[in-house]
mmCIF file of the N, C-alpha and C atoms, coordinates in Angstrom:
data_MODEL
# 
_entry.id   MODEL 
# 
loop_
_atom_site.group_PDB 
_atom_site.id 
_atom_site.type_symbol 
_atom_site.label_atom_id 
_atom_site.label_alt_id 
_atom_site.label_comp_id 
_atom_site.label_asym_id 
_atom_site.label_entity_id 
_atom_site.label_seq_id 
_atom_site.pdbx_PDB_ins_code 
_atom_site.Cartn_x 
_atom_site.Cartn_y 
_atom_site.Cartn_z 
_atom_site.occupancy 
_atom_site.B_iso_or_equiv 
_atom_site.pdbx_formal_charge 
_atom_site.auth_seq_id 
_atom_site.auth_comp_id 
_atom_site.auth_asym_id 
_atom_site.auth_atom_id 
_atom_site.pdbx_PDB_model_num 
ATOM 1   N N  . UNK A 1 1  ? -32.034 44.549 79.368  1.00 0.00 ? 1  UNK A N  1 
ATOM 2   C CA . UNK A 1 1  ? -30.915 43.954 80.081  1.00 0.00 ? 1  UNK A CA 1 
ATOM 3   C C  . UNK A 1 1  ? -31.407 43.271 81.350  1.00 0.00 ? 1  UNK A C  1 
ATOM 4   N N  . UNK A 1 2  ? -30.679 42.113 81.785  1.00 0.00 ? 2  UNK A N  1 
ATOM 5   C CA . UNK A 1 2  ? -31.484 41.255 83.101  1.00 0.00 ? 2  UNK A CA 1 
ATOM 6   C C  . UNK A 1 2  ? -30.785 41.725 84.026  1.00 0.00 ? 2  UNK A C  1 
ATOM 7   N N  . UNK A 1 3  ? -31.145 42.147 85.190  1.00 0.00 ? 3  UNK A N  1 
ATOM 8   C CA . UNK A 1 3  ? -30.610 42.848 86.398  1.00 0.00 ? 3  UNK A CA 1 
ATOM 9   C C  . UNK A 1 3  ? -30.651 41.993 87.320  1.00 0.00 ? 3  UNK A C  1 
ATOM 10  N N  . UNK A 1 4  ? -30.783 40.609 87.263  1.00 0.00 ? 4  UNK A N  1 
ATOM 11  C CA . UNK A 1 4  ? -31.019 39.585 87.970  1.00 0.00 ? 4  UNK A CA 1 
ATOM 12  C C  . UNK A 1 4  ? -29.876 38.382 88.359  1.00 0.00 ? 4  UNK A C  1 
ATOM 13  N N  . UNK A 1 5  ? -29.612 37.790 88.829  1.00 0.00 ? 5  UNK A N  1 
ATOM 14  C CA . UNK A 1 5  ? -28.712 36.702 89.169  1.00 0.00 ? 5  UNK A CA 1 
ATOM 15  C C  . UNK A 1 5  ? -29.967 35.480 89.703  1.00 0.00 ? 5  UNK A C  1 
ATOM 16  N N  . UNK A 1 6  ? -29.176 34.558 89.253  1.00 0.00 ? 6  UNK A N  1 
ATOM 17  C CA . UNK A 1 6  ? -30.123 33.320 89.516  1.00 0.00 ? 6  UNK A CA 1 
ATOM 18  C C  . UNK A 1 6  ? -29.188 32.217 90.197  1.00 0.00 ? 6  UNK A C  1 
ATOM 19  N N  . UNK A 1 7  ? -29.691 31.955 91.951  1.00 0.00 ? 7  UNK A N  1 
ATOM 20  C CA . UNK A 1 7  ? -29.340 31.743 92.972  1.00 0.00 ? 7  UNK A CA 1 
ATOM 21  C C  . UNK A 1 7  ? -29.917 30.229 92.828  1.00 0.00 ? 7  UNK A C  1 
ATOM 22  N N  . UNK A 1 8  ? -28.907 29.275 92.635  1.00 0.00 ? 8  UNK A N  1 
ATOM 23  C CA . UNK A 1 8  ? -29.335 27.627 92.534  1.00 0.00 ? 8  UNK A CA 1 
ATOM 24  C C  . UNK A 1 8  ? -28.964 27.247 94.404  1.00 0.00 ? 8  UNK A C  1 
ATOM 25  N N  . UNK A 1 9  ? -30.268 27.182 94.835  1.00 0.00 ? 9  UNK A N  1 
ATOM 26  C CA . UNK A 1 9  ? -30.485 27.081 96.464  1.00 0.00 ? 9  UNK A CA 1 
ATOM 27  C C  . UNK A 1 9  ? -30.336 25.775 97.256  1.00 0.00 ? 9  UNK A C  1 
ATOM 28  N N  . UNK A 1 10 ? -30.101 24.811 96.186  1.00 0.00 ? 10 UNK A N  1 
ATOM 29  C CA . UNK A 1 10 ? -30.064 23.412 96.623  1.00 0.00 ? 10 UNK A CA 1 
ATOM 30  C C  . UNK A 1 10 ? -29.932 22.276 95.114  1.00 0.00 ? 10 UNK A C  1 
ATOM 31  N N  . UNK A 1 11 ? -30.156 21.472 95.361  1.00 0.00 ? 11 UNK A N  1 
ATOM 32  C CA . UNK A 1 11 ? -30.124 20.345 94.211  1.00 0.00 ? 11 UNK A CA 1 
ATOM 33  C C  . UNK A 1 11 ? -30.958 20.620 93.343  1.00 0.00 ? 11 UNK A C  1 
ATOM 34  N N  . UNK A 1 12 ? -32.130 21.081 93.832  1.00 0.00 ? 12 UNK A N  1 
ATOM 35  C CA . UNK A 1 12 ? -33.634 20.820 92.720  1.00 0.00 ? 12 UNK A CA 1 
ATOM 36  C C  . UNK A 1 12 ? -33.868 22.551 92.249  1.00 0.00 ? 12 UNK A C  1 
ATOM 37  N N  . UNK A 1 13 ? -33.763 23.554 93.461  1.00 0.00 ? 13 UNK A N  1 
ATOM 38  C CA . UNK A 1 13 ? -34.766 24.377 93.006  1.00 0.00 ? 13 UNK A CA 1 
ATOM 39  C C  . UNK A 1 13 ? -33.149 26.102 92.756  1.00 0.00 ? 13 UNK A C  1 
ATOM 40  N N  . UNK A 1 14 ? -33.714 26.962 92.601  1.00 0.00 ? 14 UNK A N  1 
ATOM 41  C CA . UNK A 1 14 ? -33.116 28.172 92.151  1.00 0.00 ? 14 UNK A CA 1 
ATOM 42  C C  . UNK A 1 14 ? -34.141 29.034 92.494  1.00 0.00 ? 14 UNK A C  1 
ATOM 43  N N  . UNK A 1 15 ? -33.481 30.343 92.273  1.00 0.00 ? 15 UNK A N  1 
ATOM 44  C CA . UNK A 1 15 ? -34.372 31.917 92.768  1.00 0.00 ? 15 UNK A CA 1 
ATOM 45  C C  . UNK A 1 15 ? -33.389 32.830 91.725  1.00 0.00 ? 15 UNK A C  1 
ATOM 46  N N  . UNK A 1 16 ? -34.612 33.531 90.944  1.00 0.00 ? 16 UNK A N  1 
ATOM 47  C CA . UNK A 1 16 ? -34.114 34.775 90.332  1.00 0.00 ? 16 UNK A CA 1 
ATOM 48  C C  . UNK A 1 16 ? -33.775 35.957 91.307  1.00 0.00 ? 16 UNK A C  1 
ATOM 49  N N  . UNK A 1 17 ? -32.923 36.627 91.912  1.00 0.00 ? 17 UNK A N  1 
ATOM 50  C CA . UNK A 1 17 ? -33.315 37.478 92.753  1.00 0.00 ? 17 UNK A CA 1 
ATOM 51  C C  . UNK A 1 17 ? -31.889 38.719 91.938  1.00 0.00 ? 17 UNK A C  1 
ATOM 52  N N  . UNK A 1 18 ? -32.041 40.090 92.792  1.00 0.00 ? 18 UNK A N  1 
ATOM 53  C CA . UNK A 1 18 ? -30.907 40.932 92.588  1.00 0.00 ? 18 UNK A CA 1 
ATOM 54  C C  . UNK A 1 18 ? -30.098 40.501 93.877  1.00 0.00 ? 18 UNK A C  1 
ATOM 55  N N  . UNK A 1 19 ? -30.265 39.700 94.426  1.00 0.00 ? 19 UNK A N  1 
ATOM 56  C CA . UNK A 1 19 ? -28.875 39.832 95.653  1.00 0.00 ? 19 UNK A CA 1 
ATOM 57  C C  . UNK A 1 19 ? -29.547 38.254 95.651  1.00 0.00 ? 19 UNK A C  1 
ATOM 58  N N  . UNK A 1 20 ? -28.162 37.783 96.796  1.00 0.00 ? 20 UNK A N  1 
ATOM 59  C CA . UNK A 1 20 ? -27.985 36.081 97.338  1.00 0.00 ? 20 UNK A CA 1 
ATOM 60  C C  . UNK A 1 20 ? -29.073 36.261 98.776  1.00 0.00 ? 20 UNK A C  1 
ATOM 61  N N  . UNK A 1 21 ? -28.982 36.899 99.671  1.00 0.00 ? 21 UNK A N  1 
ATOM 62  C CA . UNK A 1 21 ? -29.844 37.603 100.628 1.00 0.00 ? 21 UNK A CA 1 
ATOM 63  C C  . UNK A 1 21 ? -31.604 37.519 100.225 1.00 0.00 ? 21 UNK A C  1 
ATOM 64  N N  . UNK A 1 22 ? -31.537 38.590 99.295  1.00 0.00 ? 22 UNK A N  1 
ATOM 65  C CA . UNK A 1 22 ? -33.197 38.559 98.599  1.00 0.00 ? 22 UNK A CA 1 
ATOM 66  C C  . UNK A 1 22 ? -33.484 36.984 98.202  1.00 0.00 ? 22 UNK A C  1 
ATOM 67  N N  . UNK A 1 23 ? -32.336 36.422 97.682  1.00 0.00 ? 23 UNK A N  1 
ATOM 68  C CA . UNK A 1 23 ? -33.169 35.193 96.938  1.00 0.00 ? 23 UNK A CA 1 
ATOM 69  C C  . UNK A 1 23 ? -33.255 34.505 98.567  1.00 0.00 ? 23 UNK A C  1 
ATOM 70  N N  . UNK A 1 24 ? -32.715 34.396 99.499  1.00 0.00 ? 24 UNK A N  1 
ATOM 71  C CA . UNK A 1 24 ? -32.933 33.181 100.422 1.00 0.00 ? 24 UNK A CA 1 
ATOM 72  C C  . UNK A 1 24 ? -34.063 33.549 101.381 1.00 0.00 ? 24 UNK A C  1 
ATOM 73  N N  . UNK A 1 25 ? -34.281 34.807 101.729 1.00 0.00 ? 25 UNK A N  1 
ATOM 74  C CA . UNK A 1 25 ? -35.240 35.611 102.451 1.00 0.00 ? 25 UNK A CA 1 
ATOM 75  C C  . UNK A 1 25 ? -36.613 34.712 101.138 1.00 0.00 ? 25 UNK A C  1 
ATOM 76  N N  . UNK A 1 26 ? -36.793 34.975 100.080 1.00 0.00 ? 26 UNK A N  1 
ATOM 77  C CA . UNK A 1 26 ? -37.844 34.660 99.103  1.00 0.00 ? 26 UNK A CA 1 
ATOM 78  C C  . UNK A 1 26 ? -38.070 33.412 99.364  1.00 0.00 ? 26 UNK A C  1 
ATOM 79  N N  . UNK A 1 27 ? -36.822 32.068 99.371  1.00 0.00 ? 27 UNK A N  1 
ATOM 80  C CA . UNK A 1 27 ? -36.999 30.502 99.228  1.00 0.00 ? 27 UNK A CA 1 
ATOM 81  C C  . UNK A 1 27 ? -37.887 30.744 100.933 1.00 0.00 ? 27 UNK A C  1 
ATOM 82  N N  . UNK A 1 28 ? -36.990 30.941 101.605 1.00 0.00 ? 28 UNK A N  1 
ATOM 83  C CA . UNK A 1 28 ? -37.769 30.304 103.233 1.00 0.00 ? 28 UNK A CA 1 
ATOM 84  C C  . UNK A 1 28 ? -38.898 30.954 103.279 1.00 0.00 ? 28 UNK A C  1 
ATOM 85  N N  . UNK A 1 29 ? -39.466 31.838 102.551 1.00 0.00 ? 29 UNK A N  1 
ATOM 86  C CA . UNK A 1 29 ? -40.548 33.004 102.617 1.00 0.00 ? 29 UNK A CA 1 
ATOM 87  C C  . UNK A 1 29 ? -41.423 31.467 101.864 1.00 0.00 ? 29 UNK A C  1 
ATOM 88  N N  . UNK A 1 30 ? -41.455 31.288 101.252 1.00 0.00 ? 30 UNK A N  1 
ATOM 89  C CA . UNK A 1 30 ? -42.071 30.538 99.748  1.00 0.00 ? 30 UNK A CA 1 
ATOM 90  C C  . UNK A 1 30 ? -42.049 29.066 100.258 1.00 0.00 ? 30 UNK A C  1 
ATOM 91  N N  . UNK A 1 31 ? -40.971 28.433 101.017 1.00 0.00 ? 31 UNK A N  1 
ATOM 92  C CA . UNK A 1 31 ? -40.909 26.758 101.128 1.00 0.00 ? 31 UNK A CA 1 
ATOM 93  C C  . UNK A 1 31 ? -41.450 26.738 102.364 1.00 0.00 ? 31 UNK A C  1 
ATOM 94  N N  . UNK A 1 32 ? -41.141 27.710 103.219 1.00 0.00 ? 32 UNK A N  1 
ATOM 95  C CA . UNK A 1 32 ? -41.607 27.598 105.094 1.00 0.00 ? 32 UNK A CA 1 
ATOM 96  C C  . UNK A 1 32 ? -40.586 26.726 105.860 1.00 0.00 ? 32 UNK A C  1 
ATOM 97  N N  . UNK A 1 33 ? -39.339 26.293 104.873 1.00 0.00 ? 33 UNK A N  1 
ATOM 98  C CA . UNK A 1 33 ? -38.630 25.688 105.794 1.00 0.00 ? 33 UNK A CA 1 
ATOM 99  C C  . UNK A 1 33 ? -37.168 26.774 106.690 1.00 0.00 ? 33 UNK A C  1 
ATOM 100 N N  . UNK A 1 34 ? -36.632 25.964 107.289 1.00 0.00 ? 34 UNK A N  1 
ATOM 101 C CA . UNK A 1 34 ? -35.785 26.976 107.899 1.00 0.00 ? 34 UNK A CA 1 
ATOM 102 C C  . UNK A 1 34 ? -34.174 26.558 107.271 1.00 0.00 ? 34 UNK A C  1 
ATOM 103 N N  . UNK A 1 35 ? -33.729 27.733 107.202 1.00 0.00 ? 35 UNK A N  1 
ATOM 104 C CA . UNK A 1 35 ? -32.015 27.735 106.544 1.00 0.00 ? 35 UNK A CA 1 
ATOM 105 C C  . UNK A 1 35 ? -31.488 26.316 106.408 1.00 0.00 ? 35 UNK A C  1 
ATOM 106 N N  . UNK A 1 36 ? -30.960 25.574 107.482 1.00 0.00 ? 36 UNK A N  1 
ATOM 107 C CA . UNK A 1 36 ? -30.542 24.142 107.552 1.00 0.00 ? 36 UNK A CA 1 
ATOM 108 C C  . UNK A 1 36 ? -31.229 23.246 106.352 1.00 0.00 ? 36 UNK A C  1 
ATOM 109 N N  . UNK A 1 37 ? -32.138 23.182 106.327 1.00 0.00 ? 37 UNK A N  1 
ATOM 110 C CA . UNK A 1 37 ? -33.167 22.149 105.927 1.00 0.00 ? 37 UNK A CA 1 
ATOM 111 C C  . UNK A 1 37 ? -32.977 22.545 104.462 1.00 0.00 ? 37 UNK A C  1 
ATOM 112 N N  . UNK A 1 38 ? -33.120 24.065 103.963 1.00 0.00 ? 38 UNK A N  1 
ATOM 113 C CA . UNK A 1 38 ? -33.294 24.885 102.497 1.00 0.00 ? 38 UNK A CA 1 
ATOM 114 C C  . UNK A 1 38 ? -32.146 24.621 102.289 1.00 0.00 ? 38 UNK A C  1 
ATOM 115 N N  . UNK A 1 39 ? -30.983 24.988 102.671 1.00 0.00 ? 39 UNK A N  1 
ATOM 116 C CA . UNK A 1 39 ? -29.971 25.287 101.791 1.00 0.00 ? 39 UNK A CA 1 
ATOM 117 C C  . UNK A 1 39 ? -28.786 23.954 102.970 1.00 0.00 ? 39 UNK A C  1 
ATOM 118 N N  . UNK A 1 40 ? -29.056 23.059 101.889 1.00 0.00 ? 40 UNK A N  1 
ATOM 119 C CA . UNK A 1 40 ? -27.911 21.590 102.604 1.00 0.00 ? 40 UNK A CA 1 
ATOM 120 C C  . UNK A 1 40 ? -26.613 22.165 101.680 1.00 0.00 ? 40 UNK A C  1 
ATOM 121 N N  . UNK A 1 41 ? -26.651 22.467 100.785 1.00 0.00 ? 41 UNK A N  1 
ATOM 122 C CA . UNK A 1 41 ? -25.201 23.246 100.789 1.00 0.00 ? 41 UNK A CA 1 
ATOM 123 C C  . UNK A 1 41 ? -24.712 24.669 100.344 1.00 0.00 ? 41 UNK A C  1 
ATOM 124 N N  . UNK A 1 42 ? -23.773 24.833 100.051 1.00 0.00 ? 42 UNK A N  1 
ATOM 125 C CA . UNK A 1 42 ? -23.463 26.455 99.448  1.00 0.00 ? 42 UNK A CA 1 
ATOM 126 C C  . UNK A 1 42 ? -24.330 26.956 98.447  1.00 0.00 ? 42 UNK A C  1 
ATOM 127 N N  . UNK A 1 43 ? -24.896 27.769 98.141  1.00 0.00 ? 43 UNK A N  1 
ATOM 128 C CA . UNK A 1 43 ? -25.881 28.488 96.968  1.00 0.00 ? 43 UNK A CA 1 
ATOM 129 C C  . UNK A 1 43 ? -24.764 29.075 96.439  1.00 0.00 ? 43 UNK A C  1 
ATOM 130 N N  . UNK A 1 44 ? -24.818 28.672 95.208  1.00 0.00 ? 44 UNK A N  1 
ATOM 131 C CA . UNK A 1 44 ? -24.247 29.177 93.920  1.00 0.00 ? 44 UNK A CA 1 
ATOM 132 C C  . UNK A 1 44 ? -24.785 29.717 93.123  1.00 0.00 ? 44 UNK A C  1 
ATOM 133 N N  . UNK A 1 45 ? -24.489 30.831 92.044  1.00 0.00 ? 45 UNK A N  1 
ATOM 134 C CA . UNK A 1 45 ? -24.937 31.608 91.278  1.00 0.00 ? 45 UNK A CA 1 
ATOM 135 C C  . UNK A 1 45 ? -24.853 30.691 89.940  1.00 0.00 ? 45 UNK A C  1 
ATOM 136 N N  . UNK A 1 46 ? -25.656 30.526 88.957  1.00 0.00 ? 46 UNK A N  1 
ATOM 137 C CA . UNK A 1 46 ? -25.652 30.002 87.915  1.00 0.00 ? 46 UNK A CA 1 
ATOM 138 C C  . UNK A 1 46 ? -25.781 31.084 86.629  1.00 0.00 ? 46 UNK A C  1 
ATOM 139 N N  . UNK A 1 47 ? -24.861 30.933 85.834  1.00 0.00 ? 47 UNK A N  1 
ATOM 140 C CA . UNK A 1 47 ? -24.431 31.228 84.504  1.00 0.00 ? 47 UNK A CA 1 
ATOM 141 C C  . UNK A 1 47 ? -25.664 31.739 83.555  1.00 0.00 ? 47 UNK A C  1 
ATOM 142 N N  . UNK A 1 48 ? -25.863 32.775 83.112  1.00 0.00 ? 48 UNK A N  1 
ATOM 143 C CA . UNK A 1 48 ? -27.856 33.148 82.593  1.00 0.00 ? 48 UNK A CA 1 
ATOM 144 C C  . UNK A 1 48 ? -27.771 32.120 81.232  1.00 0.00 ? 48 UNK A C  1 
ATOM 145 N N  . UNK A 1 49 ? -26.528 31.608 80.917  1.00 0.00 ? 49 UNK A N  1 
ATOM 146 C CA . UNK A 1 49 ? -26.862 31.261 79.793  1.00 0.00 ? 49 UNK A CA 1 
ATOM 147 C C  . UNK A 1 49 ? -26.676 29.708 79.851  1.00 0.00 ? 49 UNK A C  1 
ATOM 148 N N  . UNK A 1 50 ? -26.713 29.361 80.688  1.00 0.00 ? 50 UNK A N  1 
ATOM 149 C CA . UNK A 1 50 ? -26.732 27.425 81.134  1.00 0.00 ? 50 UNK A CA 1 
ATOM 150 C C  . UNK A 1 50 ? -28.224 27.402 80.365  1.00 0.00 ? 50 UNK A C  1 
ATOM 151 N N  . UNK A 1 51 ? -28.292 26.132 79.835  1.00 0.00 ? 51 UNK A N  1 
ATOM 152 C CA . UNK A 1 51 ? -29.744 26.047 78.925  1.00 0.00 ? 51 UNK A CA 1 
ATOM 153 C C  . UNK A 1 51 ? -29.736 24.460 80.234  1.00 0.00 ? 51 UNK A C  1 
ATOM 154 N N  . UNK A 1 52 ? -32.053 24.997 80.292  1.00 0.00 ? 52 UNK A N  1 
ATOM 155 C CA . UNK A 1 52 ? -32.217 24.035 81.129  1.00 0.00 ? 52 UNK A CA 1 
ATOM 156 C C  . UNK A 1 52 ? -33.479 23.416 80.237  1.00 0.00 ? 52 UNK A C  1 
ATOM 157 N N  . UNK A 1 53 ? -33.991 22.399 80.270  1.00 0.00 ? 53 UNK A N  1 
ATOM 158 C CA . UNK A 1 53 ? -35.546 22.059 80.160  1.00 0.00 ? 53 UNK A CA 1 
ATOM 159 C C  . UNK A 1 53 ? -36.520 23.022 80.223  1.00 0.00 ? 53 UNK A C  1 
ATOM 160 N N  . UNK A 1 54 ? -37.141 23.065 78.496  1.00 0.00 ? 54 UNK A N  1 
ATOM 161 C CA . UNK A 1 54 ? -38.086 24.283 78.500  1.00 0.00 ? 54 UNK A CA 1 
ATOM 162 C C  . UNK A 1 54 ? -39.311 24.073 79.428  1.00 0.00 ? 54 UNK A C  1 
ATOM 163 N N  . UNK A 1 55 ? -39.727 22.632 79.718  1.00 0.00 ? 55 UNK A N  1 
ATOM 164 C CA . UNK A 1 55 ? -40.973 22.226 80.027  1.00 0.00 ? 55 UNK A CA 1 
ATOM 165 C C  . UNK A 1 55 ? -40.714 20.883 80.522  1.00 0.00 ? 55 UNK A C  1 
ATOM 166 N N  . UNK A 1 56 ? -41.996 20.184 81.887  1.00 0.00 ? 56 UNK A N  1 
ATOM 167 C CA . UNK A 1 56 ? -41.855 18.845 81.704  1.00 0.00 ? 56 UNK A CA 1 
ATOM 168 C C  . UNK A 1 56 ? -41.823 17.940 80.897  1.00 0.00 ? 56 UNK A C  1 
ATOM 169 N N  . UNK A 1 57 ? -41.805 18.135 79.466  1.00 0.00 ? 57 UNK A N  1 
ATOM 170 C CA . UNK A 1 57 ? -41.713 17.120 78.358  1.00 0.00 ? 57 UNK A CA 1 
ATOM 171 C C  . UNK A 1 57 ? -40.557 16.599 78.323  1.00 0.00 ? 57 UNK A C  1 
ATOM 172 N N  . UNK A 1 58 ? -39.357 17.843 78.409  1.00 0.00 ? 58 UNK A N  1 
ATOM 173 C CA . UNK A 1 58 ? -37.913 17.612 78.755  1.00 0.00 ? 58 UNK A CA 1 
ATOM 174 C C  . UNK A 1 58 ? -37.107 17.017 76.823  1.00 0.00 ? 58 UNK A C  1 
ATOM 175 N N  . UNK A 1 59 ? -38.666 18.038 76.243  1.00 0.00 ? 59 UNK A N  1 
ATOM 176 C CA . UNK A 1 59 ? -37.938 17.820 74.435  1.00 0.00 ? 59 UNK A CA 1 
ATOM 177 C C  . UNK A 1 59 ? -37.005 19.014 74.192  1.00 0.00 ? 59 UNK A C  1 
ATOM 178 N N  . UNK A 1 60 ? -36.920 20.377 74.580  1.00 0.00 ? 60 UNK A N  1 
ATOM 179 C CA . UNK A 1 60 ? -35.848 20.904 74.356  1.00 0.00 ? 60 UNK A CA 1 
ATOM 180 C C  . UNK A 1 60 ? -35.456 21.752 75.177  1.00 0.00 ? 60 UNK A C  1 
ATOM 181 N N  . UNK A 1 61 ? -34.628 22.222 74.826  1.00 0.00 ? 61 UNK A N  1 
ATOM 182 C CA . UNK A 1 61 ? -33.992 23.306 76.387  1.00 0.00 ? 61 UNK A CA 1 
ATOM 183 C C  . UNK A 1 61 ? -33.737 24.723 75.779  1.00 0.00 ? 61 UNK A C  1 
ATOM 184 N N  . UNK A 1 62 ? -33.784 25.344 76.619  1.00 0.00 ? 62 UNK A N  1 
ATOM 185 C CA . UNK A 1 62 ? -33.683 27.064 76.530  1.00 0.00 ? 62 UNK A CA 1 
ATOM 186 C C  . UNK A 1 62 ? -32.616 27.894 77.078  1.00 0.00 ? 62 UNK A C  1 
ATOM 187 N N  . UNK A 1 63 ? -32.083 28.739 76.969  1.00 0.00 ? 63 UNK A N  1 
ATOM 188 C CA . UNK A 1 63 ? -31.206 29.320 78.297  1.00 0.00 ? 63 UNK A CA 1 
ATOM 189 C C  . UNK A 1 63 ? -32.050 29.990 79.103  1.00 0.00 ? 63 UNK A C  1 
ATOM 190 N N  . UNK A 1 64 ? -31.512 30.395 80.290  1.00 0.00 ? 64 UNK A N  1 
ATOM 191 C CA . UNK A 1 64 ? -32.301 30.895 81.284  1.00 0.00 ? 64 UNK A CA 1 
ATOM 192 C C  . UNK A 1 64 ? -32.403 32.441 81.209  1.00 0.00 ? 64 UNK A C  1 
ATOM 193 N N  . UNK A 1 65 ? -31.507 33.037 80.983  1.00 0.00 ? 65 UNK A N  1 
ATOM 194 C CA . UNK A 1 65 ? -31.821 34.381 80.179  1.00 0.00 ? 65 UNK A CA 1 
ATOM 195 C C  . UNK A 1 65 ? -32.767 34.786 79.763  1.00 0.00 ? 65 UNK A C  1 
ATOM 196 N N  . UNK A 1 66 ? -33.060 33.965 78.169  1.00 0.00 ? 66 UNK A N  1 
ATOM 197 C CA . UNK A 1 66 ? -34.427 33.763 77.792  1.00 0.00 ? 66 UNK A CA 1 
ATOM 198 C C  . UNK A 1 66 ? -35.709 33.805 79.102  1.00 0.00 ? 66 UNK A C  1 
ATOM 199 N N  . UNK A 1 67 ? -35.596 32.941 80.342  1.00 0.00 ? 67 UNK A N  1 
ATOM 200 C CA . UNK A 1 67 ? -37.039 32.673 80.522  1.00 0.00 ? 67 UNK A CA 1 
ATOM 201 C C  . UNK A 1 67 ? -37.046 34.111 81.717  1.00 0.00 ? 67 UNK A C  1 
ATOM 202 N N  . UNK A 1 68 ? -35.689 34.265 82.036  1.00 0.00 ? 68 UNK A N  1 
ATOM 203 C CA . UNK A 1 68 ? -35.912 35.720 82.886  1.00 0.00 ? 68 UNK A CA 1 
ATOM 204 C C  . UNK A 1 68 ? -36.163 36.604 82.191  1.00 0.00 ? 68 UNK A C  1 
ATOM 205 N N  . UNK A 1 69 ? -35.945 37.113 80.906  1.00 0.00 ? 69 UNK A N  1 
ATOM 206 C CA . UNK A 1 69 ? -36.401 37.973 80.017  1.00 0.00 ? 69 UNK A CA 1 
ATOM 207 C C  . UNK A 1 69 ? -37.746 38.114 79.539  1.00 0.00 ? 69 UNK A C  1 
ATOM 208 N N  . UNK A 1 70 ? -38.285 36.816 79.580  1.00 0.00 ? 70 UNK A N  1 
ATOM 209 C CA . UNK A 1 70 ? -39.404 36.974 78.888  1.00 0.00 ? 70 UNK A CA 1 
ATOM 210 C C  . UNK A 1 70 ? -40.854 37.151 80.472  1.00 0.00 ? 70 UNK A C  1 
ATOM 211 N N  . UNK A 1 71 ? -40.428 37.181 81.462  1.00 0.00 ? 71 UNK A N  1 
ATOM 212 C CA . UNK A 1 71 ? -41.098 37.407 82.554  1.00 0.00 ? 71 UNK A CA 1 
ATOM 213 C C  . UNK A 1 71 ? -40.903 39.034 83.010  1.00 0.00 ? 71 UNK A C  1 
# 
């Protein structure tokens, strides 16, 4: 079972984390930028089963479930 929530932090990037807290403590830990700059708008939780691009090839997509599961 995934005990995880996956925290979409901005336009481009996301964080698997168990809390909204852990994931933003992790992004500014990881990017070096500060709150303002990381998060230009609300962080939303995304759905485990939204299917994204398995790979840069961008030939098929996966759900995200899948790739938290398999880590």
């Amino acid at each position: 079972m995934v005990e995880v929530q996956i925290f979409q932090m901005n336009e481009y990037d996301a964080v698997a984390a168990k809390t909204e807290e852990q994931a933003k403590g992790f992004y500014l830990w990881f990017t070096g930028m500060d709150e303002e700059e990381a998060f230009p708008d609300e962080i939303t939780v995304v759905h485990l089963d939204k299917r994204v691009w398995a790979d840069e090839s961008m030939e098929s997509k996966v759900a995200i479930k899948n790739i938290v599961e398999d880590r």
